[in-house]
C-alpha positions as a LaTeX table, in Angstrom:
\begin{tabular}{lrrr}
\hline
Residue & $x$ (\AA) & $y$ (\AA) & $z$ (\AA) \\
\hline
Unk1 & 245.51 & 55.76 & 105.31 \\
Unk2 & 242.33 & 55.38 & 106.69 \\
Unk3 & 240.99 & 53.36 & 109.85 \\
Unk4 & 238.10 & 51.63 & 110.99 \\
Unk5 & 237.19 & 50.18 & 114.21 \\
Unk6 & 234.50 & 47.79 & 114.72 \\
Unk7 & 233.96 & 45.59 & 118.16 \\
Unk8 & 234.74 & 46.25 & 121.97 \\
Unk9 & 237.60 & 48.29 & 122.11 \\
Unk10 & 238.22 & 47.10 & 125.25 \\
Unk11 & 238.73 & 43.61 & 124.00 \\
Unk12 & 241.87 & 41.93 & 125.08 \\
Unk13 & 242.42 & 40.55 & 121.63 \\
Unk14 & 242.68 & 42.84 & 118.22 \\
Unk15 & 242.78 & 42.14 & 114.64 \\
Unk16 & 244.35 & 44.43 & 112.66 \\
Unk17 & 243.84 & 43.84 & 108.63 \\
Unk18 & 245.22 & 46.00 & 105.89 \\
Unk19 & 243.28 & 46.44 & 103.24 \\
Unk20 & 242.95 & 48.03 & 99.76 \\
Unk21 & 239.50 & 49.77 & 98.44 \\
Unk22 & 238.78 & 46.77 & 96.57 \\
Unk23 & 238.30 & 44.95 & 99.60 \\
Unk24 & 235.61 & 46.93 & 101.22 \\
Unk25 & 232.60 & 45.29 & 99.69 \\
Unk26 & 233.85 & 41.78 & 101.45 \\
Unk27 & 234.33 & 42.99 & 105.34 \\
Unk28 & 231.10 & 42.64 & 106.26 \\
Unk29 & 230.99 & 38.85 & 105.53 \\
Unk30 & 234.41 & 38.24 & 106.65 \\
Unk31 & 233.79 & 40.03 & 109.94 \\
Unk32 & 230.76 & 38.02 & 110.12 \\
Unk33 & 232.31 & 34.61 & 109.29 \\
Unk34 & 235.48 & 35.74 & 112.12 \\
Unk35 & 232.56 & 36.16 & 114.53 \\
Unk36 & 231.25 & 32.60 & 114.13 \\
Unk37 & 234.51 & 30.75 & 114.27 \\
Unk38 & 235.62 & 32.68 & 117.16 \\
Unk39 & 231.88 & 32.66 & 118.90 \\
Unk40 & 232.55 & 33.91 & 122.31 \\
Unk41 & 236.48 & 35.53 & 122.01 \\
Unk42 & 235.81 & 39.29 & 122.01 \\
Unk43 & 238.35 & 40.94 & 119.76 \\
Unk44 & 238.24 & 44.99 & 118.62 \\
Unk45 & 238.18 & 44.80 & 114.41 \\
Unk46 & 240.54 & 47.39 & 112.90 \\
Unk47 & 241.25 & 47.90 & 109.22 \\
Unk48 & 244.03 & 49.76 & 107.52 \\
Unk49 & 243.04 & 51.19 & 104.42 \\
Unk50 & 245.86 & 52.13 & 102.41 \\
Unk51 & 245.92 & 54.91 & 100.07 \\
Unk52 & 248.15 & 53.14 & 97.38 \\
Unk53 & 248.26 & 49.94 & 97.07 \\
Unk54 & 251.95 & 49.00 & 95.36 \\
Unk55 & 253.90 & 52.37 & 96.69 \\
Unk56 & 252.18 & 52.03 & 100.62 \\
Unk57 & 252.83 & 48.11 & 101.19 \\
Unk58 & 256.31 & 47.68 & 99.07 \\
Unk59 & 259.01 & 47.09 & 101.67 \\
Unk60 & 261.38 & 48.12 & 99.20 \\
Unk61 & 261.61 & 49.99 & 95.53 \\
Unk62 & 260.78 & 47.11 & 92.95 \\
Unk63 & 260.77 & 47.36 & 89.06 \\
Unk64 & 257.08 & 46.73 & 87.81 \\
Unk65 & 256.06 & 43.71 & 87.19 \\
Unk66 & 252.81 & 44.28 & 85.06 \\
Unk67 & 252.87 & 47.79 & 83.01 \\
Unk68 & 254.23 & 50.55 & 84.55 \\
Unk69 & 252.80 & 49.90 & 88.45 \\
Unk70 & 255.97 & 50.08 & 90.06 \\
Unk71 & 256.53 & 50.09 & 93.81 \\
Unk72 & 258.01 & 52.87 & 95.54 \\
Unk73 & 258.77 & 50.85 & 99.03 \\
Unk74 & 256.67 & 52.98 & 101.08 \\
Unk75 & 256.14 & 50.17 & 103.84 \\
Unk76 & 258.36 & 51.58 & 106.55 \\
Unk77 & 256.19 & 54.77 & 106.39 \\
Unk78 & 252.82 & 52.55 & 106.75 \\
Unk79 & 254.30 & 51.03 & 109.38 \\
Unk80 & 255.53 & 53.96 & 111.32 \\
Unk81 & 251.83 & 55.57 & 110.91 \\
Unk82 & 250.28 & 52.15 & 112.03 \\
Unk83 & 252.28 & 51.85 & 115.00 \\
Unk84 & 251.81 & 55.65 & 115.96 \\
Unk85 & 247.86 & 56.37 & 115.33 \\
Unk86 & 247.01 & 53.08 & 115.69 \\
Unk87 & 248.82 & 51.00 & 117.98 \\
Unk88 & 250.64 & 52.96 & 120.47 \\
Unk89 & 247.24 & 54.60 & 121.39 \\
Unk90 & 245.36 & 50.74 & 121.77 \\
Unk91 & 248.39 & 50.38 & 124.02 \\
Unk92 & 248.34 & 53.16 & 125.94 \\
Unk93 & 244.83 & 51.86 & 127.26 \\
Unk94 & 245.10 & 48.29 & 127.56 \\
Unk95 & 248.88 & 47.09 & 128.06 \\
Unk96 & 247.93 & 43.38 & 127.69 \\
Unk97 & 246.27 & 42.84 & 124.49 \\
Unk98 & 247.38 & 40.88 & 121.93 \\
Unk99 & 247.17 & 41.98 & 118.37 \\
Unk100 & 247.35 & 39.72 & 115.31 \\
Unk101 & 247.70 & 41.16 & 111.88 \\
Unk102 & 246.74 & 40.19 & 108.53 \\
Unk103 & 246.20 & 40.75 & 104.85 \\
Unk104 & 245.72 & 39.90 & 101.49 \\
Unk105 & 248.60 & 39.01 & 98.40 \\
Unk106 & 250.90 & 42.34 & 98.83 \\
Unk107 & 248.97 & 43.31 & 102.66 \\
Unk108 & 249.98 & 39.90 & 103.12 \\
Unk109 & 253.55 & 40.49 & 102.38 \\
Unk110 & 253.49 & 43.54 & 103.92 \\
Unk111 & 252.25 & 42.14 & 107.71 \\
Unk112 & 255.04 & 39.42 & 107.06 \\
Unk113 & 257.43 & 41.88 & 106.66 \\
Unk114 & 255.94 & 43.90 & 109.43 \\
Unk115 & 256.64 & 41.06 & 111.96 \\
Unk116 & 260.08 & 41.12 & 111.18 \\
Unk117 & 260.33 & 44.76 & 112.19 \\
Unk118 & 258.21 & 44.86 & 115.70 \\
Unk119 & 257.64 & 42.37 & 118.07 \\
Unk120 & 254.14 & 44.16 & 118.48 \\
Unk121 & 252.05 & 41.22 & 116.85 \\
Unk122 & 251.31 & 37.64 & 118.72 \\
Unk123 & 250.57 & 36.51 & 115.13 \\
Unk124 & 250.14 & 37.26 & 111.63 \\
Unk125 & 248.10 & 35.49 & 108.72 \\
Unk126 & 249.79 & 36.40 & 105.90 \\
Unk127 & 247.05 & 35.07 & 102.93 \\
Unk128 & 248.74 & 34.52 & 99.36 \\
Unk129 & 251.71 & 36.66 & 100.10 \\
Unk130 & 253.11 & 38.29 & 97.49 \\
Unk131 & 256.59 & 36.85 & 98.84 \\
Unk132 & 257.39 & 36.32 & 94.99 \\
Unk133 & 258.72 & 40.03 & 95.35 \\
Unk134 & 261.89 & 41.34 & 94.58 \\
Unk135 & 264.62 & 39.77 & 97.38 \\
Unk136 & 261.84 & 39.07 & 100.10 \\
Unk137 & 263.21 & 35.29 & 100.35 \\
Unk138 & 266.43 & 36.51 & 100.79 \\
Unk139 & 265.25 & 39.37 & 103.25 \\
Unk140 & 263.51 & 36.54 & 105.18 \\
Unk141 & 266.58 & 34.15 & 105.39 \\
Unk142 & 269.09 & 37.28 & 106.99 \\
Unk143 & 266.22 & 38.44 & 109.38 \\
Unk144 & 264.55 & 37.00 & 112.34 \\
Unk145 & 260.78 & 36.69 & 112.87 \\
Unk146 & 259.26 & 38.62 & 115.61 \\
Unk147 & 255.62 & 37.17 & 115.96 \\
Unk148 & 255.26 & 34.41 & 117.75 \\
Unk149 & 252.82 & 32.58 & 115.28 \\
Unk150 & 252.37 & 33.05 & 111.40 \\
Unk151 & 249.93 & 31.72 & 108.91 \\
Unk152 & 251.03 & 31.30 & 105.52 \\
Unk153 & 248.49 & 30.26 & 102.42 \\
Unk154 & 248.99 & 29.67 & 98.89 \\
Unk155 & 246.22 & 29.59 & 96.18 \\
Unk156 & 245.45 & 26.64 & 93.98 \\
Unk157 & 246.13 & 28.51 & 91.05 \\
Unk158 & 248.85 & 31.33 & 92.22 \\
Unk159 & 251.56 & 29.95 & 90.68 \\
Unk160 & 250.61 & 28.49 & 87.74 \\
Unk161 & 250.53 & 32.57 & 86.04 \\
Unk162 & 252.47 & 33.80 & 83.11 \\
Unk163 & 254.31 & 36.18 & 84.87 \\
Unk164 & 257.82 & 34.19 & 85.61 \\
Unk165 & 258.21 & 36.32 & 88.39 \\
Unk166 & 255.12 & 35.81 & 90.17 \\
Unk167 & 255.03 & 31.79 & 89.14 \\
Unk168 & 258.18 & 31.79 & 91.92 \\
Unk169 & 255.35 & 32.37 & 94.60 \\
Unk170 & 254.55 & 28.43 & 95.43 \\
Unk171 & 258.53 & 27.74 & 96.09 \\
Unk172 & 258.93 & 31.15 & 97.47 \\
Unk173 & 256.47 & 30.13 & 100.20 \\
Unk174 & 257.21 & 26.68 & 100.55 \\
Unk175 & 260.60 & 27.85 & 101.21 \\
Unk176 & 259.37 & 30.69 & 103.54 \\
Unk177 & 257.82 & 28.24 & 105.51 \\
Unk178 & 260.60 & 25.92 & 106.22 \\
Unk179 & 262.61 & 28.63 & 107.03 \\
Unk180 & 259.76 & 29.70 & 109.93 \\
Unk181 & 259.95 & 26.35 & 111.17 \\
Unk182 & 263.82 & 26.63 & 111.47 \\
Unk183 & 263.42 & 29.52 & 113.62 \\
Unk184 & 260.86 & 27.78 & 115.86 \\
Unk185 & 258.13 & 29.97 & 114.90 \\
Unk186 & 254.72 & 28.67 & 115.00 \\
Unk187 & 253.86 & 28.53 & 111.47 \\
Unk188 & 250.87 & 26.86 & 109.65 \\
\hline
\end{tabular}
């Protein structure tokens, strides 16, 4: 795992993205565009790199779904690192800041999942989550949402894919969703 700050870190607002090595070469023009939509909010910019990408954000040990890339259901782990090295330090400085966390199609699974274990994030944007994985629609309907605001997106194109596993993802989210709204979770 590796971390990055960028920003005030005395902000009273943080965003906290995971992110995979393949990611890198678009943070500077994401943390550009964040800047001009959020124009005077000062926020500290942190990002998770994890080391693998299937085993780290997995909440849970899943067959693989393409080749032999299976996923070991490391996520507790991340999380447990996350909160120790990265949070529980922010906090032990500023006591009122609110941290929203995000990522991308398995990150973005793994933050949704994350906000059912810890009522440490005031939001989460959860962008093309991979909630076509193994029992996460079933995890989600037994557990109870601890962020007070989630953002859920689909892809024009995510579930129109060969993979009859991953085509679940549009109804998997659709259904997601509703069941957010049942819980009276803020949820776009």
């Amino acid at each position: 795992m590796q971390v990055n700050y960028q920003g005030n870190r005395d902000a009273k607002v943080v965003l906290l993205q995971i992110i995979g090595e393949h990611e890198l070469p678009l943070l500077e023009e994401e943390l550009s565009h964040i800047k001009a939509i959020t124009q005077s909010t000062d926020f500290l910019f942190i990002t998770v790199q994890v080391d693998s990408w299937n085993d780290d954000l997995s909440p849970w040990v899943a067959e693989p779904i393409f080749g032999d890339a299976a996923f070991a259901g490391n996520a507790e782990k991340l999380l447990t690192r996350i909160k120790n090295e990265v949070i529980v330090p922010l906090l032990s400085e500023h006591q009122d800041i609110k941290i929203f966390a995000g990522g991308y199609s398995l990150a973005g699974l793994f933050v949704l999942w994350a906000a059912y274990q810890t009522n440490l994030f005031e939001g989460i944007a959860a962008v093309s989550p991979s909630v076509w994985f193994p029992g996460f629609l079933q995890y989600m309907k037994e557990h109870d949402m601890r962020a007070k605001s989630v953002y859920l997106s689909l892809g024009n194109r995510e579930e129109r894919t060969r993979n009859p596993l991953m085509a679940t993802v549009g109804d998997c989210i659709r259904e997601g969703y509703n069941l957010l709204k049942m819980q009276k979770i803020r949820t776009i």
